[in-house]
C-alpha positions in Angstrom: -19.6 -15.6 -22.5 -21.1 -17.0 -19.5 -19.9 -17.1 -16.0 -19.7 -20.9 -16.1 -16.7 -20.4 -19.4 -15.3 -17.7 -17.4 -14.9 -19.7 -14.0 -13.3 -22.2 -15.6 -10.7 -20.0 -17.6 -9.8 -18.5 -14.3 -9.4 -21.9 -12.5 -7.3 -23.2 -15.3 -5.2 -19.9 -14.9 -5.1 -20.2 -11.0 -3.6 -24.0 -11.8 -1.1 -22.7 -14.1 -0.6 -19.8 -12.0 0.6 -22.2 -8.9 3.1 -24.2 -11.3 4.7 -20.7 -12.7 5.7 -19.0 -9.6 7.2 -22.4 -8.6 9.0 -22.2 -11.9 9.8 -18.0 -12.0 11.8 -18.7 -8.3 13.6 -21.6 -10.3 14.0 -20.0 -13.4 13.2 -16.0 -12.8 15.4 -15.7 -9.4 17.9 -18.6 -9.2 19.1 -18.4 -13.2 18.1 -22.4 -13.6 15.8 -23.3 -16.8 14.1 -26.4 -16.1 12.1 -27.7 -19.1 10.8 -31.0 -16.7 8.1 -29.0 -14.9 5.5 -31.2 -16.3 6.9 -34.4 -14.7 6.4 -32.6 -11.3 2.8 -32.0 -12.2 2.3 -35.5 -13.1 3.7 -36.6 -10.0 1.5 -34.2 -8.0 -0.9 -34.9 -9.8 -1.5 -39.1 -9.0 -0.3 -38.4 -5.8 -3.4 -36.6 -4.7 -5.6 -38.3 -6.6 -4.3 -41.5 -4.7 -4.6 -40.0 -1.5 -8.3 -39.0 -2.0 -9.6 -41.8 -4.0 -7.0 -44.9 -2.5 -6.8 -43.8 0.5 -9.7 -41.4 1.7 -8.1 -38.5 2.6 -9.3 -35.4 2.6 -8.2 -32.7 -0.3 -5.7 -30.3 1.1 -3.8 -32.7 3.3 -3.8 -34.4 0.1 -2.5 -31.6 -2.1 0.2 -31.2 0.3 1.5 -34.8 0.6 1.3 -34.4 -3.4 3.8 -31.4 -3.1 6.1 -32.9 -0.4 6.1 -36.3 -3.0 6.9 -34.1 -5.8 9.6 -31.9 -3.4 11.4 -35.0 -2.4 11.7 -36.3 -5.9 13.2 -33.1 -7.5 15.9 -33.4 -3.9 17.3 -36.5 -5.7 17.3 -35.3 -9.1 18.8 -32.3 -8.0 21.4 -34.1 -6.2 22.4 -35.5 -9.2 21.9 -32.7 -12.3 22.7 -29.6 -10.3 26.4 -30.0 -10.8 25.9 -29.3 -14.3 27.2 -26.6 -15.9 25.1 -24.3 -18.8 22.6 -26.2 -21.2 23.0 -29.6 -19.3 20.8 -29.4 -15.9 18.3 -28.3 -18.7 18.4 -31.1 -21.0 18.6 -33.3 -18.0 15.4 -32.1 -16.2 13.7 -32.8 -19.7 14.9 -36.1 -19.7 13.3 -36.5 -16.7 9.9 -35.2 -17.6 9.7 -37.3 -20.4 10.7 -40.5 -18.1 8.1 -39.9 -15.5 5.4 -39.7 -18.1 6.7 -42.4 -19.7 6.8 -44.5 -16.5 2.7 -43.6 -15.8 2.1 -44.9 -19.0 3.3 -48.3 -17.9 1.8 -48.2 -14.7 -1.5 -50.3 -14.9 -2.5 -49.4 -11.0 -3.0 -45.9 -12.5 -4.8 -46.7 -15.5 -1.5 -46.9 -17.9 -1.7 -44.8 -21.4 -5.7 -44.8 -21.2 -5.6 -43.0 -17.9 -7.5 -42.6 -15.1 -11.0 -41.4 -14.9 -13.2 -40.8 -11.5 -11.0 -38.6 -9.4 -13.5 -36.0 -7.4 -14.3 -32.9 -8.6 -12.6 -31.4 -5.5 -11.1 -28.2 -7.4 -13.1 -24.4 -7.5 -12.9 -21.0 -7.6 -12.3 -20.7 -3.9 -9.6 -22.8 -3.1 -7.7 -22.4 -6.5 -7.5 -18.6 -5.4 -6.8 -19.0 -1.8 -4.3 -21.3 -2.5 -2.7 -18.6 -5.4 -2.4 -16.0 -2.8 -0.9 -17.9 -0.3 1.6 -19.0 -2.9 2.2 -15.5 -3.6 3.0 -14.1 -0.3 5.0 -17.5 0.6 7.3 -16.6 -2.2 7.6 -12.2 -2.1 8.3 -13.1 1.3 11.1 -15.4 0.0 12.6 -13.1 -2.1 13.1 -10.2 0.4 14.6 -12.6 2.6 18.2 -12.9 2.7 17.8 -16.5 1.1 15.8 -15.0 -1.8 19.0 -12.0 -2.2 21.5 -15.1 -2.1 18.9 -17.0 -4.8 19.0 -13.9 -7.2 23.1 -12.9 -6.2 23.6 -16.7 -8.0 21.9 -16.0 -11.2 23.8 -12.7 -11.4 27.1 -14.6 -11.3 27.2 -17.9 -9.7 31.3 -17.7 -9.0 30.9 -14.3 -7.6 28.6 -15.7 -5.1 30.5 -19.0 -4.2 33.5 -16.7 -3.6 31.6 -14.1 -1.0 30.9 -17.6 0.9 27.3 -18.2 -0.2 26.4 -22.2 -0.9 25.7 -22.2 -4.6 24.5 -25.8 -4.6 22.2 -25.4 -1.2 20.2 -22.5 -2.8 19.9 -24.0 -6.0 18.3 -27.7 -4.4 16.1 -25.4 -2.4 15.4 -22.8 -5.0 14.1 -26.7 -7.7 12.7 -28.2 -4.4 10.4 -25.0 -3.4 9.4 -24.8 -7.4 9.0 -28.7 -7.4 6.3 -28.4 -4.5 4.7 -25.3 -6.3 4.4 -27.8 -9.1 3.3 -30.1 -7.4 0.2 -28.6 -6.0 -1.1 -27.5 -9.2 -1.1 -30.9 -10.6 -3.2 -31.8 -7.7 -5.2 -29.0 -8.2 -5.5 -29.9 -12.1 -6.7 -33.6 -11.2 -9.7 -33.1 -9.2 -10.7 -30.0 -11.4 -10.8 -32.1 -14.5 -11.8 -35.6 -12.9 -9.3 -37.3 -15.0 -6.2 -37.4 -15.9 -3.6 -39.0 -18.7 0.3 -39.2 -18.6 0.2 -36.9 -22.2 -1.2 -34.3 -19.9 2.1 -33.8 -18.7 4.2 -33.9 -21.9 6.8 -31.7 -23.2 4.9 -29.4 -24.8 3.5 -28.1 -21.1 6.7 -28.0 -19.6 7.2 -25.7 -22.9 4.4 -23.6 -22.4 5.0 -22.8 -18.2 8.6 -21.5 -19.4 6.6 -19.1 -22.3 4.5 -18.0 -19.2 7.6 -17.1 -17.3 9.6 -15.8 -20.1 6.7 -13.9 -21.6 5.5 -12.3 -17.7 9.2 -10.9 -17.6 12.0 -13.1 -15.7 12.2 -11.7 -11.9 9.0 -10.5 -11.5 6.1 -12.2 -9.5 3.5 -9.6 -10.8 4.9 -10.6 -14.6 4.4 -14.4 -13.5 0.4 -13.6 -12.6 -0.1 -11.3 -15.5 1.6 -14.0 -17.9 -0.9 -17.0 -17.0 -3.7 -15.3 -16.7 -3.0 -13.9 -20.1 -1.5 -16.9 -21.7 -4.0 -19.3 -20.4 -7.2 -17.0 -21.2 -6.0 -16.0 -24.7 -6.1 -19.7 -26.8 -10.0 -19.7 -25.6 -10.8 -16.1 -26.4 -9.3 -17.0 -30.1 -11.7 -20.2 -30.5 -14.1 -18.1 -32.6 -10.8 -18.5 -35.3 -11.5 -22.3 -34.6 -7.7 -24.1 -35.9 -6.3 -20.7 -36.6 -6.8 -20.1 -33.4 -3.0 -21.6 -32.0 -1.1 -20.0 -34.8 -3.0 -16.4 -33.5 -1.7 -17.5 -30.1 2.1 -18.4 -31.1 2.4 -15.1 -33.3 0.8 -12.5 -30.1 3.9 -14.3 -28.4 6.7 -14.1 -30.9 5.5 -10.3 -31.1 6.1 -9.8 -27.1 9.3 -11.4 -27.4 10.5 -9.1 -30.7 9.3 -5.7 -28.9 10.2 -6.1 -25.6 12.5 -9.3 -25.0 13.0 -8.7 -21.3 8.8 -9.5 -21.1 5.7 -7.8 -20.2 7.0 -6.2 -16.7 10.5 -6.6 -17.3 11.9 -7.4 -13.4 9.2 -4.8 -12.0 7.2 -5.5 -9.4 3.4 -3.6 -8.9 3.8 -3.0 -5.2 1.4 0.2 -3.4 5.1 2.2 -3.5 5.4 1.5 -7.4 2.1 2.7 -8.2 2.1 5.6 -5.7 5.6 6.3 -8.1 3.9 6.4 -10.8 0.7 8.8 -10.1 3.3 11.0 -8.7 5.2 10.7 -12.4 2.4 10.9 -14.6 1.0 14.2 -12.2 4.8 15.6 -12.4 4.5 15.7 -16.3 1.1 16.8 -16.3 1.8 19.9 -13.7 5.1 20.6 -16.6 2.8 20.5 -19.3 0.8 23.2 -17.6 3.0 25.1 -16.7 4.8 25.2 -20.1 1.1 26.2 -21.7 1.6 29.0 -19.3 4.7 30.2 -20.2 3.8 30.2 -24.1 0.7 32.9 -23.3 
């Protein structure tokens, strides 16, 4: 494996990396599944691209206008879907997805169904992971706020929480607006790492797989988040020596997760310098028992 194959697995992790934490504050922290992620990409996506290739702007003022775009647009769907109770905001935000694809495919000035190829290869190793940390510290930061308490008070028990005086609906537009913008930037980021990009980029079935990631990293855990799409993106490419096989290798490693530990790889944990200073300290406890048990037995 050369360093070329592995740059690009870790950019396309980076990429999916952005849209998951977006979706783990969402989903993870606020208690709100949203299977539309995809149409925020999209969004983000042709956003940027217009702003670089339309309109000559440089990339990261670019990427950002493609966030706010995207963060506006989730304020009025939210407006609208949040007020829904259980399953609904869910089937709603996949309604949306699908209607935002479907919309690009219609839109000629974007290149329709066929797509649009051209966009500058603006995208690398550098800014994908400056751009992942900063993510990361935005949102830990978040959560330890009292914002990010009030965010994860509502997915204990949203009528608990409206009852203590906390604005149920204000956290949740914030909690899908932050996520949308999260979203938003890695579908900019996607479009000027692969040059071009197509509406069925951003169907269902990726929406699908950034909810796995989430799921799969453990719900309520950023370190789970990273861990997931790194290992979720990585592991269909490792598998291409089982060429078609390959995917069905893929969904099984999953289902196994899921079967022997349901709560996901990290479970709510966190791998902070205090948690791993914990657990030296555990693992030398029971070794120091061991010893001394050894001891007692001569």
């Amino acid at each position: 494996m050369d360093w070329f194959y592995l740059k690009g697995i870790l950019i396309l992790s980076g990429i999916n990396l952005m849209a998951v934490l977006g979706l783990s504050l969402l989903t993870g922290f606020t208690g709100l599944f949203s299977f539309g992620h995809a149409g925020f990409m999209a969004i983000g996506a042709y956003v940027t691209a217009s702003m670089t290739v339309k309109f000559g702007l440089p990339f990261i003022p670019a990427l950002l206008i493609g966030a706010m775009v995207a963060s506006l647009v989730s304020l009025f769907i939210g407006r609208w879907t949040l007020n829904l109770k259980g399953d609904y905001f869910c089937i709603a935000t996949l309604g949306f997805g699908e209607a935002i694809r479907l919309i690009l495919d219609n839109v000629q000035y974007f290149g329709g169904a066929r797509g649009w190829p051209g966009i500058p290869l603006y995208t690398n190793l550098t800014n994908v992971l400056v751009m992942n940390i900063i993510g990361v510290i935005i949102l830990v930061n978040l959560i330890r706020s009292r914002h990010g308490r009030n965010m994860k008070a509502i997915r204990e028990e949203e009528l608990a929480s409206q009852i203590i005086g906390i604005n149920v609906f204000k956290y949740k537009l914030t909690s899908l607006a932050i996520s949308a913008a999260y979203a938003g930037i890695a579908g900019g980021m996607l479009a000027h790492y692969t040059g071009f990009i197509q509406p069925k980029m951003f169907q269902l079935i990726k929406s699908t797989e950034l909810t796995i990631i989430v799921i799969f990293g453990g719900l309520g855990s950023i370190s789970g988040s990273v861990i997931g799409a790194i290992v979720l993106t990585a592991l269909p490419e490792l598998l291409r020596t089982f060429a078609r096989w390959r995917l069905v290798v893929y969904g099984a490693s999953v289902i196994f997760i899921m079967i022997t530990r349901p709560q996901g790889l990290m479970g709510g944990y966190e791998i902070t310098p205090t948690n791993i200073k914990k657990l030296i300290s555990h693992i030398l406890s029971l070794g120091n028992k061991k010893h001394s048990l050894g001891g007692d037995n001569k």
